[in-house]
C-alpha positions in Angstrom: 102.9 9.1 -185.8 101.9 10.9 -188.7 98.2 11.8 -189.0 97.5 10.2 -192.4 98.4 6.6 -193.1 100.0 6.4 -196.1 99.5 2.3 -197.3 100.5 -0.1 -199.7 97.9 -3.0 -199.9 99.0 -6.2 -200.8 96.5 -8.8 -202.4 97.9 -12.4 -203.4 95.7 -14.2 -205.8 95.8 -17.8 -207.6 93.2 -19.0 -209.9 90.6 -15.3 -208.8 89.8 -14.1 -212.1 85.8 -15.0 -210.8 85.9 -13.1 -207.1 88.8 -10.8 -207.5 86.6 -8.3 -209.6 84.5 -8.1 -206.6 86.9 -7.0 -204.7 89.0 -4.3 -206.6 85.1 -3.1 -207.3 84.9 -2.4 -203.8 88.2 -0.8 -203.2 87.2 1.5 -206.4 84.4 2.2 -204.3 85.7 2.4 -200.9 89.3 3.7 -200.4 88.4 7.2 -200.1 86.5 6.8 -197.4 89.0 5.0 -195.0 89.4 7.6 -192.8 92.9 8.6 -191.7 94.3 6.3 -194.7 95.8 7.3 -198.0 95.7 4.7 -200.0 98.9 4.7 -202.4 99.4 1.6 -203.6 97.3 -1.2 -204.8 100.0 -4.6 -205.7 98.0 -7.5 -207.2 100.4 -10.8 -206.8 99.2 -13.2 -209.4 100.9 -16.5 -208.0 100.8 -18.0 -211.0 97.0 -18.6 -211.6 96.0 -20.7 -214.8 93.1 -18.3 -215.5 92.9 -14.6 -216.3 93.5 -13.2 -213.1 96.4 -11.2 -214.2 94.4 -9.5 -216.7 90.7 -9.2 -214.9 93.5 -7.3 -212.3 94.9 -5.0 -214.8 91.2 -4.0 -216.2 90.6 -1.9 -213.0 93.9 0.0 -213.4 91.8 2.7 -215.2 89.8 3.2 -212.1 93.1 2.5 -209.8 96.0 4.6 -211.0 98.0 3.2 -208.0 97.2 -0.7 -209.0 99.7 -2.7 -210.3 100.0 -6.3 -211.1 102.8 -8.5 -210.5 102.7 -11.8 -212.4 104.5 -15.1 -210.9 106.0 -17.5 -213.4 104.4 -20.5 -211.8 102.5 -20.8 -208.8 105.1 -20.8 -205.4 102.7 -20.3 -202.4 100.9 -17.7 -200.8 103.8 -16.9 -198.6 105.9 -16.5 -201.4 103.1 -14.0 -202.8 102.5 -12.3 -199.7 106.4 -12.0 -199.5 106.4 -10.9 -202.8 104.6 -8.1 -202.1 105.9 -6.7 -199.0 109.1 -7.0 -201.1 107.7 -4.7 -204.0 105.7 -2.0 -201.7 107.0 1.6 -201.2 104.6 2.9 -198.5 105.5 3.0 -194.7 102.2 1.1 -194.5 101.3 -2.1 -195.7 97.8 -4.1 -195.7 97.8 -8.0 -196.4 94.4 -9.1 -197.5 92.8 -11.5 -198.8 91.6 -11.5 -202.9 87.7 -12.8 -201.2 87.6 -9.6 -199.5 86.3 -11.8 -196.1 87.1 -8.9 -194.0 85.3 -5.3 -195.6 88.0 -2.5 -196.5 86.9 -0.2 -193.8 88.1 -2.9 -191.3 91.2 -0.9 -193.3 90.4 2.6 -190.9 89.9 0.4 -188.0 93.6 -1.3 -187.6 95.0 2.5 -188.7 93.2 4.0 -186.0 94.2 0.9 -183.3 97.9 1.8 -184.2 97.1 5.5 -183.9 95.8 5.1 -180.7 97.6 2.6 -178.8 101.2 2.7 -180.8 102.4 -0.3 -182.1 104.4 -2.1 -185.8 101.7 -4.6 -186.7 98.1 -5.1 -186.6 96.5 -8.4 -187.0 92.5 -8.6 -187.7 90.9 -11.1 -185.5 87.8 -13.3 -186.3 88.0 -15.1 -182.8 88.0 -12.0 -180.1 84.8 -11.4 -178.3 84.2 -8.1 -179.7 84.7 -10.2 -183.4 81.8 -9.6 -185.9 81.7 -12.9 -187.9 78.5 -12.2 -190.1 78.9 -15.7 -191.8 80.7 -18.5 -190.0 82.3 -21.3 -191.7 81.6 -24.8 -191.3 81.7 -26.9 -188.1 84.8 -28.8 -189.8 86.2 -25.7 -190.7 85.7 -23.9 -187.3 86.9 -27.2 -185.2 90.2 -27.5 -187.1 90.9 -23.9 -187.6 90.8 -23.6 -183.6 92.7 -26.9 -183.2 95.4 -25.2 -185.3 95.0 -22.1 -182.8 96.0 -24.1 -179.9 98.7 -25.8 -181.5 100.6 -22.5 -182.6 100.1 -21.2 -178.9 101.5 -24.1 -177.6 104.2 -24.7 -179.6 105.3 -21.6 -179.9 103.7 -19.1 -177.4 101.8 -16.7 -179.5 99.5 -15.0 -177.7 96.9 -14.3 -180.7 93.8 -16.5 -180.6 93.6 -15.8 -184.7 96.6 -15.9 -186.6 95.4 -17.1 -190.0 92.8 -13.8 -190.3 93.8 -12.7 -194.0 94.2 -8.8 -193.2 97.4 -7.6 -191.5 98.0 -4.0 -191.4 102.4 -4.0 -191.1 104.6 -1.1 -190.6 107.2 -1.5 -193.6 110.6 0.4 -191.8 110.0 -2.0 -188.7 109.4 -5.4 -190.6 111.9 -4.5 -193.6 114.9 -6.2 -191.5 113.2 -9.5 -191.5 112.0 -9.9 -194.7 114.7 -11.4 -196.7 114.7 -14.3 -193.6 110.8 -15.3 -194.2 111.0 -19.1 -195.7 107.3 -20.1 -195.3 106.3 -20.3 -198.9 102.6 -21.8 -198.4 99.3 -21.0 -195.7 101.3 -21.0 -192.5 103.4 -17.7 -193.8 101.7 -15.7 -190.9 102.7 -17.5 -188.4 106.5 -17.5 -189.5 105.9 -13.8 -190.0 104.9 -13.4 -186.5 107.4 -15.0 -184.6 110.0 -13.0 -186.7 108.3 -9.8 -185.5 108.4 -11.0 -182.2 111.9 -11.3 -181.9 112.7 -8.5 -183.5 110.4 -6.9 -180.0 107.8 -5.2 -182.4 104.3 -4.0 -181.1 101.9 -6.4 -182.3 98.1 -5.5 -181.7 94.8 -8.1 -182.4 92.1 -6.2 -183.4 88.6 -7.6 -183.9 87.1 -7.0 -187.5 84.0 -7.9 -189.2 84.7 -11.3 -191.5 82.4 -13.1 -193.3 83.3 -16.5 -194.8 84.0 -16.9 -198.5 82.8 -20.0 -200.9 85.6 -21.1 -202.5 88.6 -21.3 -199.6 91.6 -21.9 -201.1 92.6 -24.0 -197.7 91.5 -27.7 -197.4 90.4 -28.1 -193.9 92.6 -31.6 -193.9 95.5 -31.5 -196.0 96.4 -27.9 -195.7 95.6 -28.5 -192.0 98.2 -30.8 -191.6 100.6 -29.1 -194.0 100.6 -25.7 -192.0 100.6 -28.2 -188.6 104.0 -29.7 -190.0 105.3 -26.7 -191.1 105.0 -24.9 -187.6 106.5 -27.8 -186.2 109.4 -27.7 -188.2 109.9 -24.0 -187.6 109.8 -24.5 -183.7 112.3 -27.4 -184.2 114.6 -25.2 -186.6 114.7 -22.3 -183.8 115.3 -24.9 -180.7 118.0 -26.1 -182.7 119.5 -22.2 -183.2 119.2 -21.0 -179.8 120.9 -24.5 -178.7 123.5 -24.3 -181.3 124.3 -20.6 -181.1 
């Protein structure tokens, strides 16, 4: 494995124009002090926001050679985003985070250097390991359900992970690229979907424990997005009982 990580990072946004300066500010700040990262690309997806997200973007490209912004007709999903993304990067390296910035970019040079030292095609921050720094914790409601979803996915589908819906996933692009074109998930539960493809395709996937802090302003509701992504990993367990039975 090469010594320097050379990385693509992926950020979807809809309706951020308020946090996503934050953010970029911080990666301005930041990215040359990830150790053992070169940090080459920088792909804003605007999924269709109805504010200026697009353009608050493109004002750090002065700062950012390596940003660009890629602007969705009408809002699709943040799987269809993320996928977006992974479809437009060039590095070897790709990082999936969130616009909030829950998890701090050096959590960036801690996932390089878990790959570096123990091998591996994707690794997935975790806000629910022991060694897990959550600095600000959501709400009981939050918590409850989000864990309730945990068990779910581990039961239905035998995951292993004990957080799956962590928004930072560091992916190696010449192991996932085969796979890509047969992601379908086009809303929260993408990573889960994404996963289970990685799994079958026998890829190393690590959980790392990162430092998260929760965000005002989630884009998930605790209920009905609950239920959404609930459904929608049922119907992807269904849909793959029904191909190994069938094929």
């Amino acid at each position: 494995m090469n010594s320097l990580f050379e990385t693509t990072v992926v950020i979807p946004a809809f309706n951020e124009q308020d946090r996503l300066p934050r953010t970029l500010e911080a990666l301005c700040t930041e990215h040359d002090g990830l150790s053992g990262v070169n940090l080459a690309e920088v792909i804003v997806v605007d999924d269709g926001s109805k504010d200026d997200t697009s353009r608050v973007a493109a004002l750090f490209s002065g700062r950012l050679p390596q940003l660009s912004v890629v602007t969705l007709e009408q809002n699709c999903g943040k799987g269809f985003a993320v996928r977006s993304g992974l479809m437009n990067a060039q590095s070897e390296w790709i990082l999936v985070a969130d616009a909030d910035m829950s998890t701090p970019w050096a959590e960036l040079a801690k996932l390089a250097s878990e790959l570096k030292k123990h091998g591996g095609d994707v690794a997935i921050g975790s806000r629910d390991l022991p060694e897990s720094d959550v600095v600000l914790r959501q709400s009981f409601i939050r918590e409850y359900l989000g864990r309730t979803f945990n068990v779910l996915i581990r039961t239905l589908t035998g995951l292993p992970f004990r957080d799956t819906q962590c928004g930072f996933k560091l992916v190696r692009r010449s192991s996932v690229k085969s796979f890509l074109g047969d992601l379908t998930v086009d809303r929260f539960a993408w990573d889960v979907e994404f996963l289970l493809l990685a799994r079958d395709a026998d890829l190393e996937i690590l959980e790392v424990p990162v430092s998260w802090e929760h965000r005002d302003a989630s884009r998930v509701h605790p209920i009905f997005d609950g239920f959404d992504m609930a459904k929608t990993v049922l119907c992807l367990q269904l849909r793959r009982l029904r191909k190994r039975l069938f094929s």
